[in-house]
C-alpha positions as CSV (number, residue, x, y, z in Angstrom):
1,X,81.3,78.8,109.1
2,X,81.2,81.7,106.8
3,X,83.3,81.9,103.6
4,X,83.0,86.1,103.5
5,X,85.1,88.6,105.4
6,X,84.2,92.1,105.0
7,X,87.6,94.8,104.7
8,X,88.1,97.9,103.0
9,X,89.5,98.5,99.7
10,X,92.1,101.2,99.9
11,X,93.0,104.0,102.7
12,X,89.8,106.7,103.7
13,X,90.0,109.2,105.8
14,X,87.4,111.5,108.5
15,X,87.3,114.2,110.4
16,X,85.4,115.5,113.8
17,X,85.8,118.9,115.6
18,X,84.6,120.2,119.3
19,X,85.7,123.2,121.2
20,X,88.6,124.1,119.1
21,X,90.0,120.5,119.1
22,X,90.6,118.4,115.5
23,X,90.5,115.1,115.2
24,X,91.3,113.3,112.0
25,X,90.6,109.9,111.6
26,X,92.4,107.5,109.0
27,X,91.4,104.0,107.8
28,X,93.8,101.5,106.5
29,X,93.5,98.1,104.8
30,X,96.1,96.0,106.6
31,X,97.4,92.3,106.7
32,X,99.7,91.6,109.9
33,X,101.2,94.2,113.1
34,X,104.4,94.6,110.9
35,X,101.6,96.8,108.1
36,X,100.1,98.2,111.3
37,X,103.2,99.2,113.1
38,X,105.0,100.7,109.7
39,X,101.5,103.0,108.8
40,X,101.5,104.1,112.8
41,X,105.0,105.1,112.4
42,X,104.5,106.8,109.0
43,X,101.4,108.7,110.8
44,X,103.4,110.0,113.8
45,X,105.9,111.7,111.3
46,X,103.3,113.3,109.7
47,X,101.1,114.4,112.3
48,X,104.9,114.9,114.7
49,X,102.9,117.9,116.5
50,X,99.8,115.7,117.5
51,X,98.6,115.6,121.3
52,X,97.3,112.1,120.9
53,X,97.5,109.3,118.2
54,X,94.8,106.9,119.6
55,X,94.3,103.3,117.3
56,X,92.4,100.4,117.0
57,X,92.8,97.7,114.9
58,X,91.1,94.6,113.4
59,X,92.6,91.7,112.1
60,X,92.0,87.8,110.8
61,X,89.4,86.3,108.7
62,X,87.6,85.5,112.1
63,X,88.7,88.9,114.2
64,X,90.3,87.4,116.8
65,X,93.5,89.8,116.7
66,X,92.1,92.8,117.7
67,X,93.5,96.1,120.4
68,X,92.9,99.2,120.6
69,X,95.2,102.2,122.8
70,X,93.8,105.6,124.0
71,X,97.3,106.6,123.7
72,X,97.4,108.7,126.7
73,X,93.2,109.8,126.4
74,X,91.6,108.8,130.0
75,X,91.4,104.9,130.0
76,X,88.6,103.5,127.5
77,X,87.6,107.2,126.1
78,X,89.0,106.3,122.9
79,X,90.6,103.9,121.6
80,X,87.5,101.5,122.6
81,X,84.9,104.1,120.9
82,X,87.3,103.9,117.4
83,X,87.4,99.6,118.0
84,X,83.6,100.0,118.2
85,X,83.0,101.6,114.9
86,X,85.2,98.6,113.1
87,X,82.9,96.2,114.8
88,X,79.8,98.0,114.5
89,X,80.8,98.1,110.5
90,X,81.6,94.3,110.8
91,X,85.3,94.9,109.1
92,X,88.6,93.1,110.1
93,X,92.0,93.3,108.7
94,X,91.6,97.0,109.0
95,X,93.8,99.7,111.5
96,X,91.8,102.8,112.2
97,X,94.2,105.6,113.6
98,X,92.6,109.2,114.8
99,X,95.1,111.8,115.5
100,X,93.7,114.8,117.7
101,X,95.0,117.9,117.8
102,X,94.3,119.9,121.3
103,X,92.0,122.8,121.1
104,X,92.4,124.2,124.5
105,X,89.4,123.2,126.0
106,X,89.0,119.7,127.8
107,X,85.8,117.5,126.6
108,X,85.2,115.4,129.5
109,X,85.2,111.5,128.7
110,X,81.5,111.8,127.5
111,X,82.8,114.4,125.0
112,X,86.3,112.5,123.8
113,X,84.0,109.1,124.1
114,X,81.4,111.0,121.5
115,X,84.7,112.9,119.3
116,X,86.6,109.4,118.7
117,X,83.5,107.7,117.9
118,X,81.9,110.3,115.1
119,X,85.9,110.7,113.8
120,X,86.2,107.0,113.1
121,X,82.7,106.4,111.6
122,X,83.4,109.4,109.3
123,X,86.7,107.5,107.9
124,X,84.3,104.2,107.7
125,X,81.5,105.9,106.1
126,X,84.0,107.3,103.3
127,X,85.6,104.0,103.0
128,X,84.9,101.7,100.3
129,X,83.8,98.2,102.0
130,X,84.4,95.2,100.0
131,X,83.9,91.3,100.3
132,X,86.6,88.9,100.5
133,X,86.7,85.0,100.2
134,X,88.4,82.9,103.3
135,X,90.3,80.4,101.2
136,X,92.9,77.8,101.7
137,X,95.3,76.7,99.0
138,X,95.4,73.0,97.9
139,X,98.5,71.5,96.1
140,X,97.3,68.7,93.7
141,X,100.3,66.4,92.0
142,X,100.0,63.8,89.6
143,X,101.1,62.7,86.0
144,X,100.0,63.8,83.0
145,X,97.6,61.0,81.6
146,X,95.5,62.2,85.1
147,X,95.0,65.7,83.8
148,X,91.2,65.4,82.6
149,X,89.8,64.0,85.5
150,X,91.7,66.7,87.8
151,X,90.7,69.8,85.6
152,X,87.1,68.2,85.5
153,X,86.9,68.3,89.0
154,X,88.3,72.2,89.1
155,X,85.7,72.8,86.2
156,X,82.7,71.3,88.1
157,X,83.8,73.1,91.6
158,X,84.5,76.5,89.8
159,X,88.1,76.3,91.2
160,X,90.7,78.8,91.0
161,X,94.2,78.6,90.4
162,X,97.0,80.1,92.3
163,X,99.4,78.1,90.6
164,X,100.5,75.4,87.8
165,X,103.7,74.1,86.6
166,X,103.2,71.0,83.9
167,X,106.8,69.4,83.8
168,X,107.9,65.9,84.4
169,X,104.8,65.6,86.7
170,X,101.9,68.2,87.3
171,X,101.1,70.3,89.8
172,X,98.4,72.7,90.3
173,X,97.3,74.7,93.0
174,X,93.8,75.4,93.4
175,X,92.1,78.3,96.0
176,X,89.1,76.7,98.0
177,X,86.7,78.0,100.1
178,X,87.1,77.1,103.4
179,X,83.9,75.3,103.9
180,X,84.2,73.3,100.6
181,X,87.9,72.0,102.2
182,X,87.7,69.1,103.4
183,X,84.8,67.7,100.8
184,X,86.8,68.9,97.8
185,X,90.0,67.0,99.2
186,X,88.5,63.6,99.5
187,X,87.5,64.3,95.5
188,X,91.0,64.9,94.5
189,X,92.1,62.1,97.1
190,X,89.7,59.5,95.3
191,X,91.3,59.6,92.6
192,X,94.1,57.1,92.4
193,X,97.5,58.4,91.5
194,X,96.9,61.9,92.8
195,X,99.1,63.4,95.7
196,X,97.7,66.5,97.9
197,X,99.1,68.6,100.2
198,X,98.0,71.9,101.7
């Protein structure tokens, strides 16, 4: 199981022409439909006198939320091409939406297969691809005199915090990689006193 996702950093865009047809490609770091659905929308306003908006999107640490639409393109000439470029580039959490604007002259599938395709790696290519960390937040509660021998575990782990509140009783939440999980749960859980919770 891998602790590293790879996404993009911030919106990029591409661009392809053929025959007096444009097609411009945009790339989007996203987290859920709802971002997906809302950038769309926002795209279709802009772009209002567009012959096709054709998408594919990525999304989960492990990719398994994934579609992609020809938007009205002959079946599989498109959207499938744009969906290949995010695998090919091994990204999730990512929508990739190219708008073409009709030129006149039809491209055939081969053609629209090869214009979706080059549009979508030139929005990846521009893009600035960065590594994330799959992590899972652990809530660790106990009392105060029990504060050393927690933070020595964080310190020898290299564990981040997400949260802390020191009150009556203390709690901190800590980020773990996935992988380390379950091993750095039975440490906390060892110690007697201590109280965690996901």
């Amino acid at each position: 199981m891998s602790d590293f996702y790879k996404t993009i950093e911030s919106s990029s865009e591409g661009q392809f022409k053929d025959r007096g047809s444009k097609f411009l490609a945009y790339a989007y770091p996203v987290k859920n439909e709802k971002d997906i659905d809302a950038l769309r929308t926002e795209l279709r306003k802009k772009h209002f006198d567009a012959r096709h908006h054709v998408y594919a999107f990525m999304l989960g640490a492990e990719s398994k939320t994934y579609r992609a639409s020809d938007d009205g393109e002959p079946s599989n000439s498109s959207g499938q091409p744009v969906l290949g470029q995010i695998r090919s580039f091994e990204l999730t959490d990512i929508l990739v939406v190219v708008v073409r604007y009709f030129g006149g002259t039809k491209l055939g599938v081969p053609g629209l297969i090869h214009a979706y395709k080059t549009a979508a790696h030139d929005a990846l290519i521009n893009a600035k691809i960065i590594t994330q960390t799959i992590t899972e937040n652990l809530s660790v509660e106990f009392d105060y005199p029990l504060m050393n021998v927690v933070m020595h575990i964080a310190k020898d782990e290299n564990l981040e915090q997400s949260e802390q509140n020191f009150e009556l009783s203390c709690r901190i939440v800590f980020r773990i990689p996935q992988s380390a999980f379950e091993r750095i749960s039975e440490k906390f859980k060892a110690i007697h006193g201590v109280k965690i919770s996901k």
